[in-house]
PDB file with one MODEL, atoms N, CA, C and O in Angstrom:
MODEL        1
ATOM      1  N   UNK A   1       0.839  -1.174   0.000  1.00  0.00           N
ATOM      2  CA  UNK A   1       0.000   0.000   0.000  1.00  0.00           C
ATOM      3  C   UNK A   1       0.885   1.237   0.000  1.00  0.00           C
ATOM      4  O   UNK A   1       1.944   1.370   0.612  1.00  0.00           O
ATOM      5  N   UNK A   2       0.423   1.909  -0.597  1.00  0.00           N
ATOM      6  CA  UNK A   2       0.957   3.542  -0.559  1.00  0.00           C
ATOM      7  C   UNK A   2      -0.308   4.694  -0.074  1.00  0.00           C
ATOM      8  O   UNK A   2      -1.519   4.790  -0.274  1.00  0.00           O
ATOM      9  N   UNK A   3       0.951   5.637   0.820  1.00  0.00           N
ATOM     10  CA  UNK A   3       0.539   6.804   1.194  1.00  0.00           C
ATOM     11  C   UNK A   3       1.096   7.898   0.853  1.00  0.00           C
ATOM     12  O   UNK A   3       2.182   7.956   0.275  1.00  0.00           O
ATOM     13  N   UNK A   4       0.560   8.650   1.106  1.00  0.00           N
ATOM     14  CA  UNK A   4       1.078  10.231   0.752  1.00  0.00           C
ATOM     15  C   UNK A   4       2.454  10.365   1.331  1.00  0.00           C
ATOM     16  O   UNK A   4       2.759   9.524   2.177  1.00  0.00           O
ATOM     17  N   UNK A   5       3.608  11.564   0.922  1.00  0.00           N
ATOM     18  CA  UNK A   5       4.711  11.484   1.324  1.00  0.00           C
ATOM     19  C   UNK A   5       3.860  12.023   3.105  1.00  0.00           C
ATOM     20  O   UNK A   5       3.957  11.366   4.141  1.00  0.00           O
ATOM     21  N   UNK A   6       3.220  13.138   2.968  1.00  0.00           N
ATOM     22  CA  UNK A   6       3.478  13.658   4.192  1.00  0.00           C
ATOM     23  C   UNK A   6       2.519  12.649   5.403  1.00  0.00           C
ATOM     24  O   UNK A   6       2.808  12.726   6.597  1.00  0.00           O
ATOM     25  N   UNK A   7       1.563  11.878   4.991  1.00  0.00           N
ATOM     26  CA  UNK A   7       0.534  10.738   5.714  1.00  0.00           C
ATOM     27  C   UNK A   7       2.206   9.861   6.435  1.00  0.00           C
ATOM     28  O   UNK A   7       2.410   9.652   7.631  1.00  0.00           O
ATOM     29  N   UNK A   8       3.170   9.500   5.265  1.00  0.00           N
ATOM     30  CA  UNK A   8       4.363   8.423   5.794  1.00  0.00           C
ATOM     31  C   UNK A   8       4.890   9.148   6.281  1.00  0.00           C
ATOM     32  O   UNK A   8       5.503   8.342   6.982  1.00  0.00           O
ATOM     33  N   UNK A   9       5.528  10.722   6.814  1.00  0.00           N
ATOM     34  CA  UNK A   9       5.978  11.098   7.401  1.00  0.00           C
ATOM     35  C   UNK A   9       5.362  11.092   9.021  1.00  0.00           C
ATOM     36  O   UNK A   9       5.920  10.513   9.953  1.00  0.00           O
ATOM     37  N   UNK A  10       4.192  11.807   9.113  1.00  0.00           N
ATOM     38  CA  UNK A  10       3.259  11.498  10.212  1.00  0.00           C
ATOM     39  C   UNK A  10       3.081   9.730  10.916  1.00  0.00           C
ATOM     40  O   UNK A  10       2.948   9.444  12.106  1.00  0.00           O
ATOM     41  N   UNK A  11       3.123   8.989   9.999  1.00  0.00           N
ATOM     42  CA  UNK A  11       3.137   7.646  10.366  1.00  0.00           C
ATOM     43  C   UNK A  11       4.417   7.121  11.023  1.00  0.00           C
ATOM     44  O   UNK A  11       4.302   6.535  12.099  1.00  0.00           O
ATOM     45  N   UNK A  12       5.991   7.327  10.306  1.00  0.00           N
ATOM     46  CA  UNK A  12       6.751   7.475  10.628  1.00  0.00           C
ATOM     47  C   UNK A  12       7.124   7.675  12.234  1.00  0.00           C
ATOM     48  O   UNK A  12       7.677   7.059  13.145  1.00  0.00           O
ATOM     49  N   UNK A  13       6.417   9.022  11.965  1.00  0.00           N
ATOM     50  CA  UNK A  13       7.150   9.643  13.467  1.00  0.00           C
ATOM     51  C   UNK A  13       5.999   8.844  15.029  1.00  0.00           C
ATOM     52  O   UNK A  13       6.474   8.768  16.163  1.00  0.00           O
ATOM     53  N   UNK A  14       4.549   8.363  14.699  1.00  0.00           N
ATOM     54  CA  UNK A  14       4.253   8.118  15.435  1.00  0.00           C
ATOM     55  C   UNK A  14       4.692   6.494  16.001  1.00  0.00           C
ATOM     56  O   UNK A  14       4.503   5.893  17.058  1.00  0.00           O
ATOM     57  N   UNK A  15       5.358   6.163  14.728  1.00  0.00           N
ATOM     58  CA  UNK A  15       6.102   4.811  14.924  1.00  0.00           C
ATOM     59  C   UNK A  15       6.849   4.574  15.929  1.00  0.00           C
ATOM     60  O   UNK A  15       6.731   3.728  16.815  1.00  0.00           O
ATOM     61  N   UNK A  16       8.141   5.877  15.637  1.00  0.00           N
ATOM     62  CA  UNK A  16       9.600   5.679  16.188  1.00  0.00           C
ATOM     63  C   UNK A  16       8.585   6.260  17.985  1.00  0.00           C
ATOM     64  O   UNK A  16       8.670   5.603  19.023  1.00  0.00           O
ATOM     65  N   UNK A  17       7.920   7.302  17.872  1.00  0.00           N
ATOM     66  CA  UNK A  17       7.701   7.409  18.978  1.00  0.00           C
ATOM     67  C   UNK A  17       7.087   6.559  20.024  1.00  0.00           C
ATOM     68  O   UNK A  17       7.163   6.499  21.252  1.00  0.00           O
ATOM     69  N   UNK A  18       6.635   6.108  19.362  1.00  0.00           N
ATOM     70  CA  UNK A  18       5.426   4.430  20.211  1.00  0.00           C
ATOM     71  C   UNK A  18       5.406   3.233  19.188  1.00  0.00           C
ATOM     72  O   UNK A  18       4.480   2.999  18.411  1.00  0.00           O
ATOM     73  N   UNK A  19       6.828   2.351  19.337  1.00  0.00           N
ATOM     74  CA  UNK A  19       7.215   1.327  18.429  1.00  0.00           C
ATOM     75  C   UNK A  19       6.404   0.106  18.453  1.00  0.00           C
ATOM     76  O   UNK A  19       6.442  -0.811  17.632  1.00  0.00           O
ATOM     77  N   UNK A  20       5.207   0.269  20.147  1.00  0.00           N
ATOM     78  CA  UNK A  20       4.509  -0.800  20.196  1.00  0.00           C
ATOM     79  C   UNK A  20       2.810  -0.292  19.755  1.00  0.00           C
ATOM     80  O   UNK A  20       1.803  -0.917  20.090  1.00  0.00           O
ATOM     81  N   UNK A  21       2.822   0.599  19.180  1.00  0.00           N
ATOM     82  CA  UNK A  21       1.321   1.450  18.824  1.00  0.00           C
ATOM     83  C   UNK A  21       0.989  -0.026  17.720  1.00  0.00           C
ATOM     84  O   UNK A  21       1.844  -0.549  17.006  1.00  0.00           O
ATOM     85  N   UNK A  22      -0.526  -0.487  17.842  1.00  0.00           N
ATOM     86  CA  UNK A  22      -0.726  -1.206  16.729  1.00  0.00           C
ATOM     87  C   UNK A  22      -1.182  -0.293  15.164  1.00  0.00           C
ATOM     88  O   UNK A  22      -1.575   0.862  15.001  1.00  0.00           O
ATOM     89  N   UNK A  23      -0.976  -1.161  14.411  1.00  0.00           N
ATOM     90  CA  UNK A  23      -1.112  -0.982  13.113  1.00  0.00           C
ATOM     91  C   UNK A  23      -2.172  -1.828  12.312  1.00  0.00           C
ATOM     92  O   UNK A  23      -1.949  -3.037  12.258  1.00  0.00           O
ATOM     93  N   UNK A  24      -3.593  -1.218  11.517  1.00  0.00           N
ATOM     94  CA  UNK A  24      -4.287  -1.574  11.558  1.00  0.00           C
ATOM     95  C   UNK A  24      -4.481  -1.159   9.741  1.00  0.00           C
ATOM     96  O   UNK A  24      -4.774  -0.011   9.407  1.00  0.00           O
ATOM     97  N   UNK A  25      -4.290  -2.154   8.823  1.00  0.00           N
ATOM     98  CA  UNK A  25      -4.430  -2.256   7.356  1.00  0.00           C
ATOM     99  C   UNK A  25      -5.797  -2.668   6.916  1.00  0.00           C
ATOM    100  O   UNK A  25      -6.435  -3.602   7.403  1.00  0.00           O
ATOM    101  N   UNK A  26      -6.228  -1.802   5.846  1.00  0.00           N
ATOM    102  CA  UNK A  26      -7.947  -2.109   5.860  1.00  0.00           C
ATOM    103  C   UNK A  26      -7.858  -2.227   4.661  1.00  0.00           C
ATOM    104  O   UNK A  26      -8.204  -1.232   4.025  1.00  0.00           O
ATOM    105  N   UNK A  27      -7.288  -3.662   3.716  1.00  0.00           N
ATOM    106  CA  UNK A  27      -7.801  -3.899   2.033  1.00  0.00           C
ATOM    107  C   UNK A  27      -8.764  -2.895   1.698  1.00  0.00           C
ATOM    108  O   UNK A  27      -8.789  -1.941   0.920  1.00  0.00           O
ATOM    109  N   UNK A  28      -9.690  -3.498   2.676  1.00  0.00           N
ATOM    110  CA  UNK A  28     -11.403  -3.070   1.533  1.00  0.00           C
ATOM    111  C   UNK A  28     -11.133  -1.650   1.969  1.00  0.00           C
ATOM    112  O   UNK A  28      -9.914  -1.613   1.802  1.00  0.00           O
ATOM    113  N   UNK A  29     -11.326  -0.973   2.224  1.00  0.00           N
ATOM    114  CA  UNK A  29     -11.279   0.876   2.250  1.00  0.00           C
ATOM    115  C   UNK A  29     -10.291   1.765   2.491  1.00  0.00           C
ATOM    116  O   UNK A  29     -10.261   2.970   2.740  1.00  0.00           O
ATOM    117  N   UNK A  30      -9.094   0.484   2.297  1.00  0.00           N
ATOM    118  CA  UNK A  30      -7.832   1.050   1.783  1.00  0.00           C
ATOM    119  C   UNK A  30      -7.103   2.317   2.660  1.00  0.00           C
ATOM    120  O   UNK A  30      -6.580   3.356   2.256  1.00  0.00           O
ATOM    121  N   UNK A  31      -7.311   1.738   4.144  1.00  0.00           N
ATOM    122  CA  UNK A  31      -6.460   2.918   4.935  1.00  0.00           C
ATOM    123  C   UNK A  31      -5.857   2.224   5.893  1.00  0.00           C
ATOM    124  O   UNK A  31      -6.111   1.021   5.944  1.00  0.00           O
ATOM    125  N   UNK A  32      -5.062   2.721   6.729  1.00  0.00           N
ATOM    126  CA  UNK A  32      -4.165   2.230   7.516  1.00  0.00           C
ATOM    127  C   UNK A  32      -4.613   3.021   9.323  1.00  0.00           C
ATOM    128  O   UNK A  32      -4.860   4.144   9.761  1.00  0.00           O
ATOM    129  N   UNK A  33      -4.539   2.082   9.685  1.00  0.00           N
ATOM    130  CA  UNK A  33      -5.331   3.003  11.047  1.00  0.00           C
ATOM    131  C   UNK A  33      -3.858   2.698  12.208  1.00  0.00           C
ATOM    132  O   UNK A  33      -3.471   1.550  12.428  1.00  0.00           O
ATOM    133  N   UNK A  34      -3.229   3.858  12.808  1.00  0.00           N
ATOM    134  CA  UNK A  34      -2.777   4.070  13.641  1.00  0.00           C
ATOM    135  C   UNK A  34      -3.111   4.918  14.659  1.00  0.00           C
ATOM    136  O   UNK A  34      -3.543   6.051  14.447  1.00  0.00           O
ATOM    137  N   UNK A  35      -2.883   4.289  16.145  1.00  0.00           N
ATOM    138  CA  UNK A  35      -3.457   4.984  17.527  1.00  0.00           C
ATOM    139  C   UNK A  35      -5.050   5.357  17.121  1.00  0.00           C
ATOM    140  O   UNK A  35      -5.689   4.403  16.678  1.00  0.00           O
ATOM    141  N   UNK A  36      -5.571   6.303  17.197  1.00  0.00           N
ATOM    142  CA  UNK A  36      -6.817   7.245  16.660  1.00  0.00           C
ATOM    143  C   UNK A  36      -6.672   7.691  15.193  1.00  0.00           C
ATOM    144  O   UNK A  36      -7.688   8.115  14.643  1.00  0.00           O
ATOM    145  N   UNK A  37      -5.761   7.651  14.645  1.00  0.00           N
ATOM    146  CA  UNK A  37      -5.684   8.402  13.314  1.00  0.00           C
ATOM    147  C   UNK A  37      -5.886   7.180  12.323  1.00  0.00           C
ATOM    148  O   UNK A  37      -5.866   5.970  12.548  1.00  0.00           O
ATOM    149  N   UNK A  38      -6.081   7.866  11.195  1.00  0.00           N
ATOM    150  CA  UNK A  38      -6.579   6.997  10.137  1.00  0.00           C
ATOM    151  C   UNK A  38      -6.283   7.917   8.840  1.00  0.00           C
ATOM    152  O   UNK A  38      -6.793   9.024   8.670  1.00  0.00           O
ATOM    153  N   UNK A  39      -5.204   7.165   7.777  1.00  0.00           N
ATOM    154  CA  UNK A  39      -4.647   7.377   6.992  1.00  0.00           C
ATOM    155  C   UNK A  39      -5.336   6.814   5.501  1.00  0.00           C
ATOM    156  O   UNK A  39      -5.517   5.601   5.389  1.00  0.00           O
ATOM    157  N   UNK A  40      -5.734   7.794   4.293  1.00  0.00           N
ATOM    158  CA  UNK A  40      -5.845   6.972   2.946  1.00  0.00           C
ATOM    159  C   UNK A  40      -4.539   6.498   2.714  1.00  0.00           C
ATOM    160  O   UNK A  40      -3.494   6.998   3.130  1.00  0.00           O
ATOM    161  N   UNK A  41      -4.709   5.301   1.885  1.00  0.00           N
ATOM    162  CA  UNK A  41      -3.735   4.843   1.037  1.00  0.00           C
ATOM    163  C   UNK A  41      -4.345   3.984  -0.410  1.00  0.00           C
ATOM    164  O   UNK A  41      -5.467   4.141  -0.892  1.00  0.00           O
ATOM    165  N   UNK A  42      -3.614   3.355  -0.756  1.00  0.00           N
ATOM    166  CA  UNK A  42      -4.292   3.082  -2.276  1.00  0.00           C
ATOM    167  C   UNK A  42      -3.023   1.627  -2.475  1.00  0.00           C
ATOM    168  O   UNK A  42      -1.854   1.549  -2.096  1.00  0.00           O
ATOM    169  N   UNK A  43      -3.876   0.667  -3.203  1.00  0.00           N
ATOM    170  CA  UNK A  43      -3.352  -0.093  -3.533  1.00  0.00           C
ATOM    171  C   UNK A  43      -3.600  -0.852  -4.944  1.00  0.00           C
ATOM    172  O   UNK A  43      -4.804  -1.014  -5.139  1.00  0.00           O
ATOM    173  N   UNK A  44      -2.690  -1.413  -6.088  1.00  0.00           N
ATOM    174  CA  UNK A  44      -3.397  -1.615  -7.046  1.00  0.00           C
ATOM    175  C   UNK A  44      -4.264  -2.795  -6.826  1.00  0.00           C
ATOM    176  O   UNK A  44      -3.954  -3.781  -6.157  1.00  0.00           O
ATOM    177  N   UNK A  45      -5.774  -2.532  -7.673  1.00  0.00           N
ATOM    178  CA  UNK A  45      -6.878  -3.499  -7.616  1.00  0.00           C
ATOM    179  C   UNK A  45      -5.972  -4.823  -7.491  1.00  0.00           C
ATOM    180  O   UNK A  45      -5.687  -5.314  -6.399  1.00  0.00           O
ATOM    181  N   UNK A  46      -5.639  -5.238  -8.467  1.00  0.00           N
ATOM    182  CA  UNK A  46      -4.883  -6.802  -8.482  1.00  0.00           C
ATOM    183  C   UNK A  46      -4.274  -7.198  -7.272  1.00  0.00           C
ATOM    184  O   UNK A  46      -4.409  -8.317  -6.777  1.00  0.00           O
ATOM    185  N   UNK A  47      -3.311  -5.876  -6.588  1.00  0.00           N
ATOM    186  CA  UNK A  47      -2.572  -6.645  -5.496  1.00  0.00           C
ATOM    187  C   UNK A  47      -3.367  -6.881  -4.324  1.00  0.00           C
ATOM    188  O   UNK A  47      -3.109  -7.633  -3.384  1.00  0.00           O
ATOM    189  N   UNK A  48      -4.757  -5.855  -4.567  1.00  0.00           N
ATOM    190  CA  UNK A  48      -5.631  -6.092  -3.221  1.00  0.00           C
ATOM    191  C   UNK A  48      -6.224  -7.611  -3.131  1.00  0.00           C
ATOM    192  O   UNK A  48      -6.063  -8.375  -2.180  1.00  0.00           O
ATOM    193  N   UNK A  49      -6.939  -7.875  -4.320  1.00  0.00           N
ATOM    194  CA  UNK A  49      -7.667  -8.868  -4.760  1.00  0.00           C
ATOM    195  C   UNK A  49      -7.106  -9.969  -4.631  1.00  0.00           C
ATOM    196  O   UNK A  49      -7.731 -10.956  -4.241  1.00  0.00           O
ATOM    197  N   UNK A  50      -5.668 -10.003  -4.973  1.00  0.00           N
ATOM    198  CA  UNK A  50      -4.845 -11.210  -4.463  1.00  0.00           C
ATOM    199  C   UNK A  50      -4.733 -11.185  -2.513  1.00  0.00           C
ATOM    200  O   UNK A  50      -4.774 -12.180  -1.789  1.00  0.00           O
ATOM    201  N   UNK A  51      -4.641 -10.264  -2.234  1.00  0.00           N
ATOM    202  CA  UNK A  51      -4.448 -10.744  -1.032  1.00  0.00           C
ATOM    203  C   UNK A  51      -5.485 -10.976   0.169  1.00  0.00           C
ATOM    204  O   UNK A  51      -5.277 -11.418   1.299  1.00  0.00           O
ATOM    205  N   UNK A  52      -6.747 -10.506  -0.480  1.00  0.00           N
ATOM    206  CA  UNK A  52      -8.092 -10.662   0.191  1.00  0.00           C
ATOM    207  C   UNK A  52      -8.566 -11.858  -0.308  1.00  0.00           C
ATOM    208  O   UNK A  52      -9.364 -12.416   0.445  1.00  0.00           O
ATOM    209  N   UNK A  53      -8.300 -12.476  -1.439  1.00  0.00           N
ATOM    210  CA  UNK A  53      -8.879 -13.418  -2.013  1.00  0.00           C
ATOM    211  C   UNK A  53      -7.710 -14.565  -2.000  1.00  0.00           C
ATOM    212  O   UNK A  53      -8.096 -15.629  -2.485  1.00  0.00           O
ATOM    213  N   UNK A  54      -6.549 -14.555  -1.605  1.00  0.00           N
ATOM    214  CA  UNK A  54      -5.336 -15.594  -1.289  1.00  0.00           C
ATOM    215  C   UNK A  54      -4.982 -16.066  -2.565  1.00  0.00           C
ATOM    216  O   UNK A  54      -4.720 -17.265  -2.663  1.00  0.00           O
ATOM    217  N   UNK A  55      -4.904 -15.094  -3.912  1.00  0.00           N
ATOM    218  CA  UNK A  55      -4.018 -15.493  -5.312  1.00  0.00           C
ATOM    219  C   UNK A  55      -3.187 -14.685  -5.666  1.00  0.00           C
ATOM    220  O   UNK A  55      -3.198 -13.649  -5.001  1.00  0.00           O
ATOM    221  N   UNK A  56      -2.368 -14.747  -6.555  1.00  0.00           N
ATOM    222  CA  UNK A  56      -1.353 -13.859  -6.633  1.00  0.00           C
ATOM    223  C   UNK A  56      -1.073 -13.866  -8.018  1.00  0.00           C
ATOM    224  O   UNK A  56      -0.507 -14.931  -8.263  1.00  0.00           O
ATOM    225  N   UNK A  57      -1.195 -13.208  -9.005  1.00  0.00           N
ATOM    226  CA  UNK A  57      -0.624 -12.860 -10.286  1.00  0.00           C
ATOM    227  C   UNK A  57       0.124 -11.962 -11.046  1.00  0.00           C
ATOM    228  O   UNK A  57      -0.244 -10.913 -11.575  1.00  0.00           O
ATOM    229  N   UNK A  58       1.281 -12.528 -11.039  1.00  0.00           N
ATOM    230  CA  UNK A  58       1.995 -10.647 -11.076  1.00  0.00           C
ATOM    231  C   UNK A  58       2.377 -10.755 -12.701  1.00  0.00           C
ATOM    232  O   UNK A  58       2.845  -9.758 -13.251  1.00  0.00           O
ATOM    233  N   UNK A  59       2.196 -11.821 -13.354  1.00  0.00           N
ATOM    234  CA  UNK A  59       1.983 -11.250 -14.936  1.00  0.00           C
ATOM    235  C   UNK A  59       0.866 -10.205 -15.068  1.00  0.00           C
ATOM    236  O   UNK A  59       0.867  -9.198 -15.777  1.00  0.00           O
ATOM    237  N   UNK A  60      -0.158 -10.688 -14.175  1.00  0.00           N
ATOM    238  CA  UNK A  60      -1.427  -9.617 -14.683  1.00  0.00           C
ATOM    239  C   UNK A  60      -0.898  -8.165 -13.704  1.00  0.00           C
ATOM    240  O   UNK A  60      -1.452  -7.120 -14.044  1.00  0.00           O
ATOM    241  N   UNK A  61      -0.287  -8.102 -13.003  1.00  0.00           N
ATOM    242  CA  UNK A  61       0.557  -6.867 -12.710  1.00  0.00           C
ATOM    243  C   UNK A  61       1.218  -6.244 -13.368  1.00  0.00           C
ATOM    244  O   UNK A  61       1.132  -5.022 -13.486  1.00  0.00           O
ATOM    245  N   UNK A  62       2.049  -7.004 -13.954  1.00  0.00           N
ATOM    246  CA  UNK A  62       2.699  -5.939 -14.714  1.00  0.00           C
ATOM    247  C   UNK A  62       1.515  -5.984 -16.301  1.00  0.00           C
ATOM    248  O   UNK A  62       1.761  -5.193 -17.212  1.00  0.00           O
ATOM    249  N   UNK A  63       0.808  -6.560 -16.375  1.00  0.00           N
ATOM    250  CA  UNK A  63      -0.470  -6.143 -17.385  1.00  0.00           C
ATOM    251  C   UNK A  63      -0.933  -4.896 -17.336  1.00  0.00           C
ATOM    252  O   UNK A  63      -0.754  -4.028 -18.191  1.00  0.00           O
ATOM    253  N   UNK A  64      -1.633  -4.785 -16.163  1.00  0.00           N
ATOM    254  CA  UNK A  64      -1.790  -3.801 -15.268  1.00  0.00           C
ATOM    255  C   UNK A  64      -1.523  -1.936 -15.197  1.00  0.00           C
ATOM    256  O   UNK A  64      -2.076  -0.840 -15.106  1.00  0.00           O
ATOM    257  N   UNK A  65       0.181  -2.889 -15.361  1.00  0.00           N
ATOM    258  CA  UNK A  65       0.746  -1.458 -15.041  1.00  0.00           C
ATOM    259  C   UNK A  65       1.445  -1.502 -15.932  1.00  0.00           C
ATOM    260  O   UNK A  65       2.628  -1.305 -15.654  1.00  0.00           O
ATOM    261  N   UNK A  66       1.053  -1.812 -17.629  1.00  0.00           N
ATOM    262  CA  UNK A  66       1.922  -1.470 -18.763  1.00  0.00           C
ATOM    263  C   UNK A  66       2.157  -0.755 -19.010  1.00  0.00           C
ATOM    264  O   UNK A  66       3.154  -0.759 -19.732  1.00  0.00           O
ATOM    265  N   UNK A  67       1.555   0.511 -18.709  1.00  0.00           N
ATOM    266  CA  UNK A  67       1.766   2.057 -19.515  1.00  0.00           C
ATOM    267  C   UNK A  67       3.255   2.574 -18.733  1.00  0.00           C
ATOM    268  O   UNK A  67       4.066   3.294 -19.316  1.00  0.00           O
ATOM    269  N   UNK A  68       3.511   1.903 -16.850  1.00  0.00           N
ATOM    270  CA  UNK A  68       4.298   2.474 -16.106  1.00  0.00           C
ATOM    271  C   UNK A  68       5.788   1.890 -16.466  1.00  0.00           C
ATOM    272  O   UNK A  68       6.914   2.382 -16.390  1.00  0.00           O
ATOM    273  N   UNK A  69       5.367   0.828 -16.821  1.00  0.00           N
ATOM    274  CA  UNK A  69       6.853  -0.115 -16.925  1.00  0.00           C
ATOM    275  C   UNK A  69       7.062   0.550 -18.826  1.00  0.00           C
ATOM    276  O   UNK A  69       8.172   1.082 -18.848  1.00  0.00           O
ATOM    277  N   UNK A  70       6.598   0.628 -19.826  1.00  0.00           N
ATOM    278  CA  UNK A  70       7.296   1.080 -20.819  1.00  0.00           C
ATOM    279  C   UNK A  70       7.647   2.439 -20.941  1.00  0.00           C
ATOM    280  O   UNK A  70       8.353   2.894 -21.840  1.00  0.00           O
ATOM    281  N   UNK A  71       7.064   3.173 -19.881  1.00  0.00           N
ATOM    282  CA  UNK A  71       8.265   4.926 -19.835  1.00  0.00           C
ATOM    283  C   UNK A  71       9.103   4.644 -19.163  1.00  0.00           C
ATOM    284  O   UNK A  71      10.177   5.236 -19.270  1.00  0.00           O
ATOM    285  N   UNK A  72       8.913   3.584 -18.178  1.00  0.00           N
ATOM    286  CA  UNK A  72      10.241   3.277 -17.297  1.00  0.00           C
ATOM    287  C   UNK A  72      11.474   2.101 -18.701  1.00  0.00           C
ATOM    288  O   UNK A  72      12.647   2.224 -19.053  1.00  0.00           O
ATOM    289  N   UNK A  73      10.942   1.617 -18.878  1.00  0.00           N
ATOM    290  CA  UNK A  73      12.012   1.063 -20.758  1.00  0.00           C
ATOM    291  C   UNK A  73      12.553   1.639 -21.389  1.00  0.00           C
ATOM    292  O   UNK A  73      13.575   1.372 -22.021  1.00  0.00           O
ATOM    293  N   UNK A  74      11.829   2.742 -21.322  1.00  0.00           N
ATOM    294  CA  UNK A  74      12.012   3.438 -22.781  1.00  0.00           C
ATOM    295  C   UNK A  74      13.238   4.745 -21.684  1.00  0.00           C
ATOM    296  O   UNK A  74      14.185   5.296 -22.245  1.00  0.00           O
ATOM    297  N   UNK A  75      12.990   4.939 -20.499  1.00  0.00           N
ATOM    298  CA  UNK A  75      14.528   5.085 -19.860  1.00  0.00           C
ATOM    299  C   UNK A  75      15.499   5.342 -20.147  1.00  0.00           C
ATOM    300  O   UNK A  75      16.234   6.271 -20.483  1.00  0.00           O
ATOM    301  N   UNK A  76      15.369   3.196 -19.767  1.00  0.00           N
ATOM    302  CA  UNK A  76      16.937   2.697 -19.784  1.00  0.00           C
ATOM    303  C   UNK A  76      17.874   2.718 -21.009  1.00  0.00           C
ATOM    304  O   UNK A  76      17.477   2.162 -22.033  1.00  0.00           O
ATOM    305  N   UNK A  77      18.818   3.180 -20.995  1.00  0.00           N
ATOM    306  CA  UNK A  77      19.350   3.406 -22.542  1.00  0.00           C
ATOM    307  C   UNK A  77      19.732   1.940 -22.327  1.00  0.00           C
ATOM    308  O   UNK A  77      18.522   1.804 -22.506  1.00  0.00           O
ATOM    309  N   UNK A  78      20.007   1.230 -22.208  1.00  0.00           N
ATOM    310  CA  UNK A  78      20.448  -0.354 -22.605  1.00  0.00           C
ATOM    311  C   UNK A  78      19.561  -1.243 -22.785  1.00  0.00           C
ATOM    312  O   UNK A  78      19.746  -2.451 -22.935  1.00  0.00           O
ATOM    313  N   UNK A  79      18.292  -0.503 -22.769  1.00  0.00           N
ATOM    314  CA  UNK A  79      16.828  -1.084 -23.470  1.00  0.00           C
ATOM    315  C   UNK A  79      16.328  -0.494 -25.043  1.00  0.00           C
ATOM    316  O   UNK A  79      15.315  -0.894 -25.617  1.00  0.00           O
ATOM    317  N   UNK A  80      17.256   0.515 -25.570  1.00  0.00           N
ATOM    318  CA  UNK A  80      17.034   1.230 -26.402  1.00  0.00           C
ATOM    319  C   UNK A  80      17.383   0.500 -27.827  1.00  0.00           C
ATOM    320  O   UNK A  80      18.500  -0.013 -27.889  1.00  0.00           O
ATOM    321  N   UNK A  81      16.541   0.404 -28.970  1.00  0.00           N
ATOM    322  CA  UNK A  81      16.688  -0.312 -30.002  1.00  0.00           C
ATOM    323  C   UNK A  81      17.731  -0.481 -30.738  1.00  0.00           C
ATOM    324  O   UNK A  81      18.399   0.515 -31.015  1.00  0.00           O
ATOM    325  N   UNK A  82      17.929  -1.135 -30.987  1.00  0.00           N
ATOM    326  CA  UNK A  82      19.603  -1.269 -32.413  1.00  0.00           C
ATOM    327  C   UNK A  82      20.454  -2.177 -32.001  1.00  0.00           C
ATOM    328  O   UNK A  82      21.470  -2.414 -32.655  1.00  0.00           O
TER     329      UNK A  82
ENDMDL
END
């Protein structure tokens, strides 16, 4: 799951400060609940679905997330044609 830079900063610090605070991950509405506070985060559909539903497919991940992985290709110059 991902959060905002400044949500992981806040999370962060209430960590180091209370290392035994529980931590409370919510698939279905996709937030993270620490002490009283309660954080959005976002996760891709597939990776949720695998892990609420106990499958895992990471061809259909990177399916998924084709558009992210070929600007990240198109990068690497030692991915570059010729």
């Amino acid at each position: 799951m991902t959060v905002s830079r400044h949500d992981l900063g806040r999370i962060r610090k209430i960590v180091e400060s209370e290392p035994k605070s529980e931590m409370t991950i919510d698939l279905t509405k996709e937030t993270i609940r620490l002490r009283r506070e309660e954080f959005p985060a976002s996760i891709l559909p597939s990776a949720r679905d695998a892990l609420i539903n106990g499958h895992w497919d990471p061809i259909g991940e990177l399916l998924e997330a084709r558009g992210s992985v070929e600007e990240r290709v198109a990068q690497l110059s030692y991915m570059a044609p010729g």
